[in-house]
C-alpha positions in Angstrom: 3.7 -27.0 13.3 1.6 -26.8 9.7 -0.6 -24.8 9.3 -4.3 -26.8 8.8 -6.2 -24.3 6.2 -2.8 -23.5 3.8 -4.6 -22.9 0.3 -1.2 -23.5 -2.5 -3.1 -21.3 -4.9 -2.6 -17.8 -2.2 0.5 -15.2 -2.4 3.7 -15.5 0.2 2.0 -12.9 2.0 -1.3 -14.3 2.2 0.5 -17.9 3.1 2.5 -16.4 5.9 -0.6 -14.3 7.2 -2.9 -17.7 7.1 -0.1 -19.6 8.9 0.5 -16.9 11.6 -3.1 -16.7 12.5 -3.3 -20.9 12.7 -0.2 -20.3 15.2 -1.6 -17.9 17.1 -5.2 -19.8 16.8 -3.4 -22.9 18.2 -1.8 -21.2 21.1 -4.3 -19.3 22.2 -7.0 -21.9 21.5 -7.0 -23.4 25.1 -7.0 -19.7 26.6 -9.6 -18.6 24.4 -11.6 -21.7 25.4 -11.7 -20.5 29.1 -12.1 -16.9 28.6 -15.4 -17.8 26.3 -16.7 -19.8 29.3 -15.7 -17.3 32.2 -17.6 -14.9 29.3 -20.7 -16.7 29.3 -20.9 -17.4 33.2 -20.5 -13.6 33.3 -22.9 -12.9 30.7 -25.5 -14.6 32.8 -24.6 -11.7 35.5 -24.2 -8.9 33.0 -26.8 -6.5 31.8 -27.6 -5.8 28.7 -25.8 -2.8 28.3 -22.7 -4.2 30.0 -23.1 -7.3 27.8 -23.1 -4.9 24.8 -19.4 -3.2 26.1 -18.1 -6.5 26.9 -18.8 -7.3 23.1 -17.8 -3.8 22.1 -14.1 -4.2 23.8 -13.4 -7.8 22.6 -14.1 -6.8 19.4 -11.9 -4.3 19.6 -9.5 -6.5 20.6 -9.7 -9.2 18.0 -9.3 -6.4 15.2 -6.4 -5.3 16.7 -4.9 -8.6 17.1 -5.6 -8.9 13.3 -4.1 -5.3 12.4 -1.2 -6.6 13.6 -1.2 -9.8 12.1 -1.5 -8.3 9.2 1.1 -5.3 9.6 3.8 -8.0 10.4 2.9 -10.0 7.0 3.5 -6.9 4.9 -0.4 -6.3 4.3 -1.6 -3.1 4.5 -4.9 -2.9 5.0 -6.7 0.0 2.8 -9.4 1.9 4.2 -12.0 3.1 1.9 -13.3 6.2 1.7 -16.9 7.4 0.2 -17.1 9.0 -2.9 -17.9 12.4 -2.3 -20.7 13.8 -5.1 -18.9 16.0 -7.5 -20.2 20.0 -7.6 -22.0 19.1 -11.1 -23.8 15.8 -9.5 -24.7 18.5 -6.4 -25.9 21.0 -9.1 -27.9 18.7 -11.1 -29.9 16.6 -8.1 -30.5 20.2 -7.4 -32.1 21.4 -10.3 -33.7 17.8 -10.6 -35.3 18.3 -6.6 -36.5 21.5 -7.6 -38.5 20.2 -11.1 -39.8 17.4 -9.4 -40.5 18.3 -5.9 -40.7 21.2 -4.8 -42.1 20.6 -1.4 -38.7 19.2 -0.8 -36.5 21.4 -2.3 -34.8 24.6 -0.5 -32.5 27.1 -2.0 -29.1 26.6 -2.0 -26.7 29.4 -3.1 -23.1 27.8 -4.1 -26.0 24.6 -5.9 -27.3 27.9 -8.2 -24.1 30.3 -8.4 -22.8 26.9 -9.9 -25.4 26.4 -12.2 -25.0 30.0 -13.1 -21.6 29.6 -14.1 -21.1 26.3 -16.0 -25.0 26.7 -18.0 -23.3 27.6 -21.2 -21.4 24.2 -21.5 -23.2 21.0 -22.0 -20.7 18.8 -20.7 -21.5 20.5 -17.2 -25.2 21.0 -17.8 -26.7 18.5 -20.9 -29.1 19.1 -22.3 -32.3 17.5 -20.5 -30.9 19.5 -17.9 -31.2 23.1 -19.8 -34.4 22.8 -20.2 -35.4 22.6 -16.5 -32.6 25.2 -15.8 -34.4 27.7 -18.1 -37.6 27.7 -16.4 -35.6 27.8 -12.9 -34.1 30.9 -14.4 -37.6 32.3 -14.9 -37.5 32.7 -11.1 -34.1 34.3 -10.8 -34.2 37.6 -8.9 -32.5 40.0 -7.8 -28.6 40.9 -8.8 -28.0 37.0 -9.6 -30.7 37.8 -12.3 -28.9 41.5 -13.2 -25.6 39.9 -13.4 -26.8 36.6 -15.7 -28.0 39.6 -17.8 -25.1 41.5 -18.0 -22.4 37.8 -18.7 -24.7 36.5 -21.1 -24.8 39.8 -23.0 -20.8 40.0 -22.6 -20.3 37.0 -23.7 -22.7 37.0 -27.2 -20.7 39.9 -28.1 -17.6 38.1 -27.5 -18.4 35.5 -30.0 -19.8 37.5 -32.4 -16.5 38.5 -33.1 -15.1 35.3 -33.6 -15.4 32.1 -35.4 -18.3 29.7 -35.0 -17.2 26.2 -34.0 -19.8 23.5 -33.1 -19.4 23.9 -29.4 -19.3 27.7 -29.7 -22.5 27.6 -31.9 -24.2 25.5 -29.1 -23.3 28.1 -26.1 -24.7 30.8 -28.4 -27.8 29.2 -29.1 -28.1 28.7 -24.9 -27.0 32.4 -24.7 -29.5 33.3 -26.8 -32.0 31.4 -25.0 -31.4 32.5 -21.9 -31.0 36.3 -22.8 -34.6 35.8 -24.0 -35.7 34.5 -21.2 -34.4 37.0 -19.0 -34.6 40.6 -20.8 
C-alpha cells in the first residue's frame, strides 16, 4: 500500500513516520469507525463528567499510540522544559516590586542577601538598578546593615592599595556611595 499524504520534500524519518501512521490509519479506520459510533451512542448515556474521562483516556491512548509510532521511526520526541528565572532576574523584579509597588511587595531574604552580595558589579546590578538599590539600602537594618558596613569598608581599603582599572574605579565609586549612605 502507498501512503496517500507522502510529502518528497520530508527526511527518511519523517517519510517512514508519515507512512506508518497512513498504515495504521487504514487498518484501523473501519475499527475506529465503530468505536466513534458505539462512543457517541454512549455519550448520549454518559454524564458529563464521565464524558470528560471517556475523553481523558482516549486521549491518552492516541498519544501513546503516537509515542510509539514515533519511537519506532527513530524520533525522539523532546520535552521542553520552562526556563527557570535566573537569581539576578529574581533579584532585580525584586527590587523593581519594591520601587514600584509596595503594597505588593514582601521581604524576601536569599532576593536581598543576593542583592547584597553582587551590588558592587554592574553586570549583576546596572546601573538604573543602583539607584533604586540605594534607597532600598536606606531601610537596611539590623546586622545585614552592620555587616554591608563592615564589607564595604573592607573592601575600599582593599582597593586603595591597588591599581585603578575602569571596572575597579566603578565599584569604588558604588562603595563610596553606599558607605555614605549607610555610616
Amino acid at each position: 500500500m502507498r501512503a496517500k499524504h507522502v510529502v518528497p520534500g520530508l527526511p527518511i524519518q519523517a517519510r517512514m513516520l508519515e507512512f506508518k501512521s497512513c498504515m495504521l490509519n487504514e487498518a484501523r479506520g473501519k475499527k475506529q469507525e465503530e468505536q466513534e459510533e458505539e462512543e457517541k451512542e454512549e455519550d448520549q448515556e454518559l454524564s458529563p463528567e464521565q464524558k470528560r474521562t471517556l475523553e481523558r483516556k482516549l486521549k491518552k491512548e492516541r498519544n501513546k499510540a503516537q509515542k510509539k509510532l514515533m519511537r519506532e521511526a527513530g524520533i525522539v520526541a523532546k520535552k521542553k522544559e520552562p526556563k527557570k528565572p535566573s537569581g539576578s532576574e529574581l533579584a532585580l523584579d525584586y527590587l523593581t516590586t519594591w520601587s514600584e509597588s509596595p503594597q505588593g511587595w514582601r521581604f524576601q531574604k536569599t532576593r536581598q542577601t543576593w542583592l547584597l552580595l553582587h551590588m558592587y558589579d554592574k553586570d549583576q546590578v546596572p546601573n538604573q538598578y543602583f539607584s533604586i538599590l540605594l534607597r532600598y539600602l536606606e531601610g537596611l537594618q539590623g546586622s545585614a546593615r552592620d555587616t554591608t558596613v563592615q564589607k564595604a569598608e573592607a573592601l575600599m581599603k582593599e582597593y586603595d592599595n591597588s591599581e585603578m582599572d575602569d571596572d575597579l574605579e566603578e565599584k569604588c565609586e558604588r562603595i563610596r556611595k553606599v558607605l555614605q549612605l549607610l555610616s
